[in-house]
DRENDO-1510 file (C-alpha; in Angstrom, 1 decimal, always signed):
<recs>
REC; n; res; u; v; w
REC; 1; UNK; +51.9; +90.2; +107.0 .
REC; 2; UNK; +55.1; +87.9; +106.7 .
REC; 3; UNK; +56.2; +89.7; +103.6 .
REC; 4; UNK; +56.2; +88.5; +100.0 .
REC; 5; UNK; +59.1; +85.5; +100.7 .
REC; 6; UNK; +57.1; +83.2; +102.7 .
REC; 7; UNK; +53.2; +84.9; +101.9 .
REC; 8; UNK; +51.8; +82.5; +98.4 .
REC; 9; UNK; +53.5; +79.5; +100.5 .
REC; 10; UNK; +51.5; +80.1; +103.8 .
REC; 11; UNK; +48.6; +80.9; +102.0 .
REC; 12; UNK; +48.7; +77.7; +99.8 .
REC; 13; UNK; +49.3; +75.7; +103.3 .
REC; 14; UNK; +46.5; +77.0; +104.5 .
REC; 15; UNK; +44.3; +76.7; +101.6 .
REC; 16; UNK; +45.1; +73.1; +101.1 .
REC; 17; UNK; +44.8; +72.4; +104.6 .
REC; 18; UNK; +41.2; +74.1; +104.6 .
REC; 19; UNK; +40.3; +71.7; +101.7 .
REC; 20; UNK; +41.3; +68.7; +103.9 .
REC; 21; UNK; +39.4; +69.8; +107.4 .
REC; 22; UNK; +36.1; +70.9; +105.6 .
REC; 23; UNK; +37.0; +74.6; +107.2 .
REC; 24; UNK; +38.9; +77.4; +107.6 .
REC; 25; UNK; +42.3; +77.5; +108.7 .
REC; 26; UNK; +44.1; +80.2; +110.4 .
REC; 27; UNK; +47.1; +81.7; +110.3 .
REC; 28; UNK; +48.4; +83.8; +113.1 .
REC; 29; UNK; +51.4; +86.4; +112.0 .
REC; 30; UNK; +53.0; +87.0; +115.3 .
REC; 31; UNK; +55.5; +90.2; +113.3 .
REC; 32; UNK; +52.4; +91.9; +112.2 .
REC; 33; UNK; +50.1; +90.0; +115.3 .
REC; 34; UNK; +47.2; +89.8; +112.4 .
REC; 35; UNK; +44.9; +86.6; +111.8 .
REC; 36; UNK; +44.6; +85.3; +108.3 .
REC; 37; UNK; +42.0; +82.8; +107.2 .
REC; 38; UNK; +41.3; +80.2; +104.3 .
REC; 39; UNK; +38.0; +79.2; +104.1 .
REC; 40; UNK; +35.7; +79.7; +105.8 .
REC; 41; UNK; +36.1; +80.4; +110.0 .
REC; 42; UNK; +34.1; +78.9; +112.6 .
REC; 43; UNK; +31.1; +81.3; +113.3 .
REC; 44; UNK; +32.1; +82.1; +117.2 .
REC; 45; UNK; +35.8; +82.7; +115.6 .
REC; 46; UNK; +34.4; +85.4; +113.1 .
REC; 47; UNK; +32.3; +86.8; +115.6 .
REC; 48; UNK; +35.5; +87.3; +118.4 .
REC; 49; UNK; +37.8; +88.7; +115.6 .
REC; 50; UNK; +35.8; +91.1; +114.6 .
REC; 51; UNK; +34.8; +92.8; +118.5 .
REC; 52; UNK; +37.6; +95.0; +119.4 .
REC; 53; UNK; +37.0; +93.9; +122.8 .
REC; 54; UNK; +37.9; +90.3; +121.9 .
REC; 55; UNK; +40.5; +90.3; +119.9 .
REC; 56; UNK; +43.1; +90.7; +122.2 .
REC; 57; UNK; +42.2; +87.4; +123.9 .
REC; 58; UNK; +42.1; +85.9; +121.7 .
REC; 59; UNK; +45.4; +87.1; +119.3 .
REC; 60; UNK; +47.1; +86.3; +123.1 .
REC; 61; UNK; +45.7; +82.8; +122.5 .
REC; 62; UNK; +47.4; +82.5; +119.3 .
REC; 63; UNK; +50.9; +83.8; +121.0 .
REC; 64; UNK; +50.9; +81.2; +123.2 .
REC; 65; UNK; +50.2; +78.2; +121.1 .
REC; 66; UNK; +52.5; +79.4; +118.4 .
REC; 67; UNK; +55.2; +79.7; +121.3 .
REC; 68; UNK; +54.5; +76.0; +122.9 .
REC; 69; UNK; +54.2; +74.4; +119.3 .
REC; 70; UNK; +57.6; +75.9; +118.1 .
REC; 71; UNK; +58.9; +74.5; +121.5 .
REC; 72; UNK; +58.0; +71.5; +121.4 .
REC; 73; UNK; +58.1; +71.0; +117.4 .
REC; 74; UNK; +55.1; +68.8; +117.0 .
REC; 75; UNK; +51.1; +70.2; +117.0 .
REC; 76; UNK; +49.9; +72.2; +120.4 .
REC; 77; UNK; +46.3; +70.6; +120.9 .
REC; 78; UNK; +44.6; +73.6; +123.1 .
REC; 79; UNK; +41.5; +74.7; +124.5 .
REC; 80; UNK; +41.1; +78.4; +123.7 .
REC; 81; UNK; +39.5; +81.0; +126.4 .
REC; 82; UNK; +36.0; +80.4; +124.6 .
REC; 83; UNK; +36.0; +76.5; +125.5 .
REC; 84; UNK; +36.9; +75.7; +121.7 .
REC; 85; UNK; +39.0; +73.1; +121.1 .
REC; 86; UNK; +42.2; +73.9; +118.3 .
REC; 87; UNK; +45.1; +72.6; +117.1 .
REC; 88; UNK; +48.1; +74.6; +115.7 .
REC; 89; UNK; +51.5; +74.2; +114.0 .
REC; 90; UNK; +54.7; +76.6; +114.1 .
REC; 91; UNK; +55.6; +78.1; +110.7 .
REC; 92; UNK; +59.4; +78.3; +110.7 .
REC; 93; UNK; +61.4; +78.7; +107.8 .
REC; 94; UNK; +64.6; +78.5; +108.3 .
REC; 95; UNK; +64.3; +78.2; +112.1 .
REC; 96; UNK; +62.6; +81.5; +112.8 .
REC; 97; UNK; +59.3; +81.0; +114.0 .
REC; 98; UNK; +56.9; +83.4; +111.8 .
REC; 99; UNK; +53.6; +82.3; +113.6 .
REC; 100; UNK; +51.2; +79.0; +113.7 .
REC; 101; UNK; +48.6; +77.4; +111.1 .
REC; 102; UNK; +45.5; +76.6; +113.6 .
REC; 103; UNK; +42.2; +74.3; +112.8 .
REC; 104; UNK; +39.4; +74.5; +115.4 .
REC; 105; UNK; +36.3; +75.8; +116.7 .
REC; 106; UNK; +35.3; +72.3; +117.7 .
REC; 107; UNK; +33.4; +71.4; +120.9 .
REC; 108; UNK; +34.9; +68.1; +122.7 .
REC; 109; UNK; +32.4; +65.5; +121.9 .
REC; 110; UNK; +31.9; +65.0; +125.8 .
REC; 111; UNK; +30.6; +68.4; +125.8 .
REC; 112; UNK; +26.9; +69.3; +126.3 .
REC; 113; UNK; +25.7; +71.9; +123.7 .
REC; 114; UNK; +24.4; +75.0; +126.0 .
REC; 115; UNK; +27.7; +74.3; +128.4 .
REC; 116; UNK; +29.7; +77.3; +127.5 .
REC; 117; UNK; +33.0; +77.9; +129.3 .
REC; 118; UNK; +33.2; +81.6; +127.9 .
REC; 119; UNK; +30.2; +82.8; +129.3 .
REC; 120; UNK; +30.9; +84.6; +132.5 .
REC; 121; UNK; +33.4; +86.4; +130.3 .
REC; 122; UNK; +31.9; +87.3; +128.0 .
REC; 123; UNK; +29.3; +88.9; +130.3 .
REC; 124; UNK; +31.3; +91.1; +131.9 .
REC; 125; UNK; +32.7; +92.7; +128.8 .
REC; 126; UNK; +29.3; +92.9; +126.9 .
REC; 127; UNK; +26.9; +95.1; +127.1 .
REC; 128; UNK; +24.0; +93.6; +127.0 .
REC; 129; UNK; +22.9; +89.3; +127.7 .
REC; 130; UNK; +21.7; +89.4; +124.4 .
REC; 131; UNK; +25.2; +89.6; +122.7 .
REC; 132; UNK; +26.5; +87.5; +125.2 .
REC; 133; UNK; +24.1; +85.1; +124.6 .
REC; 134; UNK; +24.3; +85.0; +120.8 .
REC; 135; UNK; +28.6; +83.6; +121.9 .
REC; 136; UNK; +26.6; +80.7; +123.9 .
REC; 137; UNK; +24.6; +80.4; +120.7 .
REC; 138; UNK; +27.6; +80.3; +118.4 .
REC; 139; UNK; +29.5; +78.0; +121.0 .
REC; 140; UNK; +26.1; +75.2; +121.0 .
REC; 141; UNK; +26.5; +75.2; +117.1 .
REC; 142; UNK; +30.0; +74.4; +116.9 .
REC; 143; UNK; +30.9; +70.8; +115.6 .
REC; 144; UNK; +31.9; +68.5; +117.9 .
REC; 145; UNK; +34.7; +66.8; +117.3 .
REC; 146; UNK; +36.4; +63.2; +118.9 .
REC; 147; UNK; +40.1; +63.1; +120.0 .
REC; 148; UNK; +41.4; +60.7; +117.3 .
REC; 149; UNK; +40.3; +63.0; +114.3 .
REC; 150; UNK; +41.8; +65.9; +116.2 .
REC; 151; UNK; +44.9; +64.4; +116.3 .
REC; 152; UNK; +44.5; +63.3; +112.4 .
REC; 153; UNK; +44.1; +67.3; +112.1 .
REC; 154; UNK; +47.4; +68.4; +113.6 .
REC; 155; UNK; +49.6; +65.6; +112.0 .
REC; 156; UNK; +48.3; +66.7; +108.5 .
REC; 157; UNK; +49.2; +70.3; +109.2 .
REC; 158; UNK; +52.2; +69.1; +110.4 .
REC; 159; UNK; +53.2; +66.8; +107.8 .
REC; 160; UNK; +51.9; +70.0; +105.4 .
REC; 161; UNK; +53.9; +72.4; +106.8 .
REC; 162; UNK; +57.2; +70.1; +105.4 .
REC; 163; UNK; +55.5; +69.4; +102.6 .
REC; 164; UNK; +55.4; +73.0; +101.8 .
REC; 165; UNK; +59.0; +73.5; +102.4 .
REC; 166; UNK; +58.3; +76.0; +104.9 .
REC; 167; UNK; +59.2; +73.9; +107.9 .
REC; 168; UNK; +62.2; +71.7; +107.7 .
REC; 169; UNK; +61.5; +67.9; +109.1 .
REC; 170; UNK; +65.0; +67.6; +110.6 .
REC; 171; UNK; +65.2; +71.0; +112.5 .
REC; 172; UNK; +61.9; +69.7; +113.4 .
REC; 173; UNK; +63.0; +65.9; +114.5 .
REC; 174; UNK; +65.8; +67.2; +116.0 .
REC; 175; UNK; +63.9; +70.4; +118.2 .
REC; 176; UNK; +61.2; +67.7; +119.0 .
REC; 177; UNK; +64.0; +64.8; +120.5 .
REC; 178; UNK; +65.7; +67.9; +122.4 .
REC; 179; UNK; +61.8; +68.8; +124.1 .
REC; 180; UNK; +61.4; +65.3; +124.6 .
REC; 181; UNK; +64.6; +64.7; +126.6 .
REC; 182; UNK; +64.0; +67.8; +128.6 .
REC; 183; UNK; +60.5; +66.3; +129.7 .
REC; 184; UNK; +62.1; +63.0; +130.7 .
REC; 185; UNK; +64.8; +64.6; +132.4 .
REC; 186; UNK; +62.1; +66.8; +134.3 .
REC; 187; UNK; +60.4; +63.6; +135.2 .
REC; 188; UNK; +63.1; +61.9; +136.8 .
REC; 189; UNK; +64.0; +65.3; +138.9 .
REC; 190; UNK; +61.2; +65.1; +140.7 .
REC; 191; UNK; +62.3; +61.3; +142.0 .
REC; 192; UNK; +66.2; +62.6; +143.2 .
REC; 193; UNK; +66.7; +63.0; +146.9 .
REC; 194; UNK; +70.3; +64.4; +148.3 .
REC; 195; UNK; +71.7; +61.5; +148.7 .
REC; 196; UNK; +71.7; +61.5; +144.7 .
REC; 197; UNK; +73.6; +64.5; +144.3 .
REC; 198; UNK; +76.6; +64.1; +146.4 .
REC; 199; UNK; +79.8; +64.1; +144.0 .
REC; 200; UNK; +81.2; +60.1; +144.9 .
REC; 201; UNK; +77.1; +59.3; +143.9 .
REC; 202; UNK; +77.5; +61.4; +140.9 .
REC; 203; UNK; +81.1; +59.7; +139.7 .
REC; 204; UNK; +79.5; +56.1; +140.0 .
REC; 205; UNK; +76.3; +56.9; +138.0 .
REC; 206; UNK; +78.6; +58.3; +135.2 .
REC; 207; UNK; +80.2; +54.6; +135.4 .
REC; 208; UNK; +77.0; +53.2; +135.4 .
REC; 209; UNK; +75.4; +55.1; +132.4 .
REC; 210; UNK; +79.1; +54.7; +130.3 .
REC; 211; UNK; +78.7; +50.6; +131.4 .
REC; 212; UNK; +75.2; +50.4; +130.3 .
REC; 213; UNK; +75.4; +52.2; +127.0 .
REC; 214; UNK; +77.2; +49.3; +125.6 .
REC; 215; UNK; +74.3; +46.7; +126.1 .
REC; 216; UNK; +71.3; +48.8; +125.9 .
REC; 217; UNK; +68.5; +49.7; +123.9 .
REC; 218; UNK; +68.2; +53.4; +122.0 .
REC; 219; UNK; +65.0; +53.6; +124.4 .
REC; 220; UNK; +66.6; +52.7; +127.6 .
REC; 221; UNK; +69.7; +54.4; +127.0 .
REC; 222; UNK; +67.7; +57.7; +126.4 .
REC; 223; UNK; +65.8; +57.0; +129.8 .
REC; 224; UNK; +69.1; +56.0; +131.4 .
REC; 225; UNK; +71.0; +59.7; +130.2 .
REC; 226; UNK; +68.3; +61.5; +131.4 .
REC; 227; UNK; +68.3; +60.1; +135.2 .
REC; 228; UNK; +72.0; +60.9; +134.9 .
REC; 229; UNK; +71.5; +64.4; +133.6 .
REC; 230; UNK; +68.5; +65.0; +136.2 .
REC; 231; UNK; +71.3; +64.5; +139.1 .
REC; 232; UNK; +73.7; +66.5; +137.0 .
REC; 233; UNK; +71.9; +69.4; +136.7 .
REC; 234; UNK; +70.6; +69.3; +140.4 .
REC; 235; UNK; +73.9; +69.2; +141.8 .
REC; 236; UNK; +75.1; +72.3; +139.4 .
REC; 237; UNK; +71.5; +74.1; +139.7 .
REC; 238; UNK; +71.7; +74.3; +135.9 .
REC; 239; UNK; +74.7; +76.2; +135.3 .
REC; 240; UNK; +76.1; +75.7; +131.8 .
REC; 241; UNK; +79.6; +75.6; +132.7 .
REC; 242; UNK; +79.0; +73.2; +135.8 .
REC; 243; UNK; +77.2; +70.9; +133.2 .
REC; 244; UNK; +79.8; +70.6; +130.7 .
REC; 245; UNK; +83.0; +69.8; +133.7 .
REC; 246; UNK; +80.5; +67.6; +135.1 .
REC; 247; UNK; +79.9; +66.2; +131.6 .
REC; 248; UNK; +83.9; +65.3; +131.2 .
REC; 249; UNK; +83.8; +62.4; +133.7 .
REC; 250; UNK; +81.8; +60.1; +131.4 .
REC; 251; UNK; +83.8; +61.6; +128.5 .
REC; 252; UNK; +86.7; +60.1; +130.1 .
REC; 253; UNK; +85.2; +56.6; +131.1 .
REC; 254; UNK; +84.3; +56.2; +127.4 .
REC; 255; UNK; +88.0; +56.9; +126.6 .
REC; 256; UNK; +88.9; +54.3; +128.9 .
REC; 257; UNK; +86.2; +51.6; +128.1 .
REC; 258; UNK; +87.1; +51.7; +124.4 .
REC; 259; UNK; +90.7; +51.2; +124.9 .
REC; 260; UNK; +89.7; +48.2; +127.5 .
REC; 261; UNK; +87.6; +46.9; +124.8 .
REC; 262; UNK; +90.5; +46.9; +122.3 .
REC; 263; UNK; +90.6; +50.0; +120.5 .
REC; 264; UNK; +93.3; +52.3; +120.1 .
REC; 265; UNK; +94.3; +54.8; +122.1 .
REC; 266; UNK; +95.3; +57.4; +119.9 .
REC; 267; UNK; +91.8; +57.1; +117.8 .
REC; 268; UNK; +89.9; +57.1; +121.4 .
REC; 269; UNK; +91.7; +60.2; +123.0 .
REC; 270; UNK; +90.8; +61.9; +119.7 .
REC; 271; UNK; +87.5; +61.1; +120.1 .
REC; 272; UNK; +87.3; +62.0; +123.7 .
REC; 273; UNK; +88.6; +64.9; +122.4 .
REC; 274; UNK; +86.3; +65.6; +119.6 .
REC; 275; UNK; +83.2; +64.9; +121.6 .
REC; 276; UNK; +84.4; +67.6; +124.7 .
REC; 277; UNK; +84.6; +69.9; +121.4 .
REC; 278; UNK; +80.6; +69.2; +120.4 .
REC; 279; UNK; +80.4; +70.0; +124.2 .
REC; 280; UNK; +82.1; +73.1; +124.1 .
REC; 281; UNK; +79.7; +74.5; +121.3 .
REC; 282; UNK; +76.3; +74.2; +123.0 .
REC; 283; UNK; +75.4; +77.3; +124.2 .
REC; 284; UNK; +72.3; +76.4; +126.2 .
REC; 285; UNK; +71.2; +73.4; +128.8 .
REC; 286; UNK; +69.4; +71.9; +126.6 .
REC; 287; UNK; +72.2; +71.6; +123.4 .
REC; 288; UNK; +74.8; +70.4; +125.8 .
REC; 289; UNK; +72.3; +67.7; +127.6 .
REC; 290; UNK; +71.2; +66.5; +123.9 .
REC; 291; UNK; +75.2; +67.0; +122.3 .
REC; 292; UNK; +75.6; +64.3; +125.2 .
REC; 293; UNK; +72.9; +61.8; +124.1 .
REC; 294; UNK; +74.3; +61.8; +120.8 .
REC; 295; UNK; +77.4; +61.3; +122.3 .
REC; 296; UNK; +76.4; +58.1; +124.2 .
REC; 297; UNK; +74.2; +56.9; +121.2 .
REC; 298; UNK; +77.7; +57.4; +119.3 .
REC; 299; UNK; +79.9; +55.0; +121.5 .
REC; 300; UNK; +76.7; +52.6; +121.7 .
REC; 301; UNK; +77.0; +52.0; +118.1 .
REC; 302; UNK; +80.4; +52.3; +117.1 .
REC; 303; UNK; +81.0; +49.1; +119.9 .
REC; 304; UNK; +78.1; +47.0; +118.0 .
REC; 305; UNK; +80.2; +47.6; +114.6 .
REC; 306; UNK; +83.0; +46.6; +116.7 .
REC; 307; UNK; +81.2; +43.4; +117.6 .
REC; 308; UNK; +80.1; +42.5; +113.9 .
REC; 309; UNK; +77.4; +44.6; +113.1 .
REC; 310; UNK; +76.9; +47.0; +109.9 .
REC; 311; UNK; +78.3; +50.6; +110.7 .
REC; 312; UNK; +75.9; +53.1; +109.4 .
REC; 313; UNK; +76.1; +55.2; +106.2 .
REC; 314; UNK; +77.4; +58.3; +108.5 .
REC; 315; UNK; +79.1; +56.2; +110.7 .
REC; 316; UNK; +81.1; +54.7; +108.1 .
REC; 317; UNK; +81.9; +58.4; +106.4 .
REC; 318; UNK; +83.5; +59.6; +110.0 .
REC; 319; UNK; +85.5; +56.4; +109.4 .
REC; 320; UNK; +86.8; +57.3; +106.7 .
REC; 321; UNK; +87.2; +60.9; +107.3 .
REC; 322; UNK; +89.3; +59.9; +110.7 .
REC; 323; UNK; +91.6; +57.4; +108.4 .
REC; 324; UNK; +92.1; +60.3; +105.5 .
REC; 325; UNK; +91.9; +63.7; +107.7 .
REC; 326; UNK; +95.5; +64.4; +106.7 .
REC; 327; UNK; +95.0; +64.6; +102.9 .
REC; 328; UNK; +92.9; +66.3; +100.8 .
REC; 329; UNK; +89.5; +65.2; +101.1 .
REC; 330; UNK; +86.6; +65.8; +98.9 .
REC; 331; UNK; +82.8; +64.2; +98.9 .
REC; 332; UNK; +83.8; +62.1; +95.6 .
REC; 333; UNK; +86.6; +60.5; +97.1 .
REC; 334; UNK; +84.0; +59.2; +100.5 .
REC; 335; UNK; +81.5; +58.7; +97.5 .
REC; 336; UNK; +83.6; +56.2; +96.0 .
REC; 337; UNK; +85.2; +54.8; +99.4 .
REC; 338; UNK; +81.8; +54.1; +101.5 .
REC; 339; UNK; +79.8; +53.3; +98.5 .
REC; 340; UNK; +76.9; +55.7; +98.5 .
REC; 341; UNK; +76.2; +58.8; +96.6 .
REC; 342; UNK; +77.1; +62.4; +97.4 .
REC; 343; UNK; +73.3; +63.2; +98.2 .
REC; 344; UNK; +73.1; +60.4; +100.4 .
REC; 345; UNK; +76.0; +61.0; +102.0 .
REC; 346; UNK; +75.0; +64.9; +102.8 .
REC; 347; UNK; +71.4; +63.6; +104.1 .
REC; 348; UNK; +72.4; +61.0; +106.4 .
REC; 349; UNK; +75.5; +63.2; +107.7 .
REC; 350; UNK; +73.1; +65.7; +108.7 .
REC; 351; UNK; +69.9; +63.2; +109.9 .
REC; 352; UNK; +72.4; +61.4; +112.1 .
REC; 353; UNK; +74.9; +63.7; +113.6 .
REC; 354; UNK; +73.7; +67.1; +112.5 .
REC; 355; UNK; +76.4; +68.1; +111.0 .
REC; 356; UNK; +77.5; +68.5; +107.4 .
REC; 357; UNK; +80.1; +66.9; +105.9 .
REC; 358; UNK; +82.9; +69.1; +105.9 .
REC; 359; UNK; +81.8; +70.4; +109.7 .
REC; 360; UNK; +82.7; +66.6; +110.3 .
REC; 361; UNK; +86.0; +66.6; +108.5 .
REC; 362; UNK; +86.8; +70.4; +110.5 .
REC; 363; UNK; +85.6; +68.7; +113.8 .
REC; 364; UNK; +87.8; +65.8; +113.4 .
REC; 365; UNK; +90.8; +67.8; +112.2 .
REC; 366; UNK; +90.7; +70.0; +115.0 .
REC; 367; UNK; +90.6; +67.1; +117.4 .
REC; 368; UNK; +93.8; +65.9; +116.2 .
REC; 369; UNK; +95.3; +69.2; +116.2 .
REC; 370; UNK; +94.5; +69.7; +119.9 .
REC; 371; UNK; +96.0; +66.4; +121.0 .
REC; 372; UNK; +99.4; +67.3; +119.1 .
REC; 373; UNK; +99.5; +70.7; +120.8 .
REC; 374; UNK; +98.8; +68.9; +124.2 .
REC; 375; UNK; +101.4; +66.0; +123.6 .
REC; 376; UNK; +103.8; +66.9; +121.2 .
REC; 377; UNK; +106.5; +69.6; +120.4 .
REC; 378; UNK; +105.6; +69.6; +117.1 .
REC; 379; UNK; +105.7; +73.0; +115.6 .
REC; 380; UNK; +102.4; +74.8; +114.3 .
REC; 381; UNK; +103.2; +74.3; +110.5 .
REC; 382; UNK; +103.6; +70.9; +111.0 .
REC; 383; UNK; +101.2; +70.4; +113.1 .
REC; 384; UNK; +98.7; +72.4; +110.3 .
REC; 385; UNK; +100.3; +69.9; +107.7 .
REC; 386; UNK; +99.8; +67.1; +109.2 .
REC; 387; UNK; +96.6; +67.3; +110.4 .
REC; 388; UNK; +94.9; +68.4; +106.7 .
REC; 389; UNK; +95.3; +72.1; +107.0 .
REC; 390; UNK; +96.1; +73.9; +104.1 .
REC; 391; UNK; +98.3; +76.2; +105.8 .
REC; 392; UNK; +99.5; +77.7; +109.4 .
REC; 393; UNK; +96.9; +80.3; +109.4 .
REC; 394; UNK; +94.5; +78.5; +108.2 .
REC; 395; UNK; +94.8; +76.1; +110.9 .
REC; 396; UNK; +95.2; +78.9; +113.2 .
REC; 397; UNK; +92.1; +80.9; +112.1 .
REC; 398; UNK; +89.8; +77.2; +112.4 .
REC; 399; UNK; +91.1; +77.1; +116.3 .
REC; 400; UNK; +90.7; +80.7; +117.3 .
REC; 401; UNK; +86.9; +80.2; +115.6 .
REC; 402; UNK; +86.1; +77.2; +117.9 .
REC; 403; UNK; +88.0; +77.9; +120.9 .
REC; 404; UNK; +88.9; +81.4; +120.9 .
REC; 405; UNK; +92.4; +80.4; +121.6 .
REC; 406; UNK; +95.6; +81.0; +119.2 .
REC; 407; UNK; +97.5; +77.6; +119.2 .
REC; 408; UNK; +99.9; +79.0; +121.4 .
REC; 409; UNK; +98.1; +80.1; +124.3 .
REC; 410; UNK; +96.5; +76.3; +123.8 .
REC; 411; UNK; +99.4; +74.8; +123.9 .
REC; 412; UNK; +100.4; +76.8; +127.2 .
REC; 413; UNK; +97.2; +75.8; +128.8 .
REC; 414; UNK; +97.4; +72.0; +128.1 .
REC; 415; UNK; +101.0; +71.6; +128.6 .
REC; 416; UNK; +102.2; +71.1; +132.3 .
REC; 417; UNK; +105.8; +71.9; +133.0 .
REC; 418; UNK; +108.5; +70.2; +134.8 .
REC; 419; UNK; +108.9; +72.4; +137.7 .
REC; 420; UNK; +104.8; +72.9; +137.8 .
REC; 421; UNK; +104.5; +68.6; +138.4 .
REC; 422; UNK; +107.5; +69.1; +141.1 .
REC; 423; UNK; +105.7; +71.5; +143.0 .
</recs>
């Protein structure tokens, strides 16, 4: 099966999950593509198992709910090929999907008892009626089940799959906000025409978004970033590097509306530049479109502490870290500053910017560091020193990891020459 790591876990899940719904639970391995069960498994289930001919199906079934509830990080409800109605949960430690926990064998409630979906089927790869007939009998003596209790099914498995410690309720959270952006953005596709897409269009819905963020809502600012990344990603058919120099224009226009509001412009340029770095890292459509909500959300909040309102636990830490980058910084010394504990600190780092603490720190340091290669002439070691590092190479090994540049050949790139502006 999964191997001895994760096995007693899974099999306690599923256990404790077949106490709650009166019935077995599944659990599909998709390394060893095996079924187990606790409890007892809905007679039409037993019955398809065991047939060689089966099987197959229904294993296939199991795939592709295990696949769509680890994609979308919340419980696939599904008919199976039978006309059964399930539910099932990914199982992923660590972020590697092992399989799914699935309830079911239920008929929708609607359904009438000898109405079974499977039996044409089921037919054709029987031999005789009579075993086909005995599925239609199996399928008429499955419980029906209503909609609401369904649902009460797959938000226990879900909440027990947390509970176990096999799934983790941030990766979760965050995979699940990341689906559901992706959805909105799909829905607001489909209401683009050309007109949308042209580059002068594209500039003055950037404006818009960057305008808006400032006064709206965490709902209508989501519904607002994904209109703005629906005409994005048109206009550069989805090409990741397209995305991200599209995604500098806003990038900018916050740099610009948080020095018209009043803040400073060295802080802001190193957080323009610290937010094109949480760009830079996504490595798919999806990370980048989602690094970019955060973004937003980001600048949304930090101009409501601006206007009075309580900063955030995290929000208050990447204060600190931005006022003390330069010295040695440990989790005590924020401890003490912000007021909070070290555990709190590391859950609510993590919960709201998914990052830990000393990525933050690393994150911001670098940010500085690329703004005094770009504007200064200070040399590297004193660049390293001020900017926290404990040394030249260290400084120089951080920057080569995240940019795959030596601070050199970044300084080359960023710096414009005399006789290059005169051309």
């Amino acid at each position: 099966m999964t191997g001895t790591r994760y096995d007693d876990a899974i099999g306690s899940l599923i256990a404790d999950a077949a106490r709650h719904a009166g019935q077995g639970v599944l659990f599909y391995d998709r390394g060893a593509q095996r079924v187990r069960t606790a409890g007892e498994a809905p007679p039409l289930c037993r019955l398809c198992l065991g047939d060689p001919r089966l099987e197959p199906r229904c294993r296939a079934t199991y795939e592709q709910a295990a696949e769509n509830a680890m994609s979308s990080a919340e419980p696939f409800y599904y008919t199976c090929w039978a006309g059964l109605l399930f539910v099932a949960v990914a199982i992923a430690p660590f972020a590697r999907c092992l399989g799914c926990a699935a309830v079911g064998g239920f008929r929708a409630a609607s359904d009438a008892a000898d109405d079974f979906p499977g039996g044409d089927f089921v037919l054709r790869g029987m031999r005789s009626r009579r075993a086909g007939g005995r599925l239609g009998n199996l399928f008429a003596a499955a419980p029906p089940i209503s909609p609401t209790r369904l649902r009460g099914l797959g938000e226990y498995l879900q909440d027990a799959g947390f509970a176990s410690g096999l799934n983790s309720a941030a990766y979760f959270l965050r995979r699940n906000a990341v689906y559901l952006q992706q959805r909105a953005i799909a829905e607001c596709a489909r209401l683009l025409r050309p007109a949308h897409l042209k580059p002068v269009a594209l500039v003055r819905r950037a404006d818009s978004l960057v305008s808006r963020a400032y006064v709206s809502g965490s709902g209508q600012l989501r519904r607002n970033c994904a209109a703005y990344l629906a005409a994005v990603l048109q206009a550069c058919a989805w090409d990741l590097a397209r995305l991200k120099a599209h995604l500098r224009v806003p990038m900018a226009l916050l740099t610009r509306d948080a020095v018209l509001r009043g803040g400073d412009w060295s802080a802001a340029a190193r957080d323009e530049l610290r937010f094109a770095a949480r760009l830079d890292q996504g490595r798919t459509v999806e990370d980048v479109c989602y690094a970019f909500l955060e973004i937003l959300s980001e600048a949304s909040t930090r101009a409501s502490n601006a206007d009075g309102v309580a900063p955030a636990l995290s929000e208050r830490v990447v204060r600190w870290l931005e006022r003390n980058y330069s010295m040695p910084v440990t989790m005590a010394g924020a401890s003490r500053a912000v007021g909070a504990s070290a555990s709190s600190i590391v859950k609510r780092a993590r919960r709201d910017t998914g990052k830990t603490f000393h990525q933050l720190l690393l994150e911001i340091r670098l940010a500085e560091a690329k703004r005094l290669l770009a504007t200064t002439r200070l040399d590297l070691a004193a660049i390293a020193l001020q900017c926290g590092f404990c040394d030249q190479s260290h400084f120089t090994r951080h920057l080569k990891k995240a940019t795959t540049l030596a601070p050199g050949q970044f300084r080359k790139l960023m710096v414009v020459s005399e006789a290059e502006v005169l051309k």
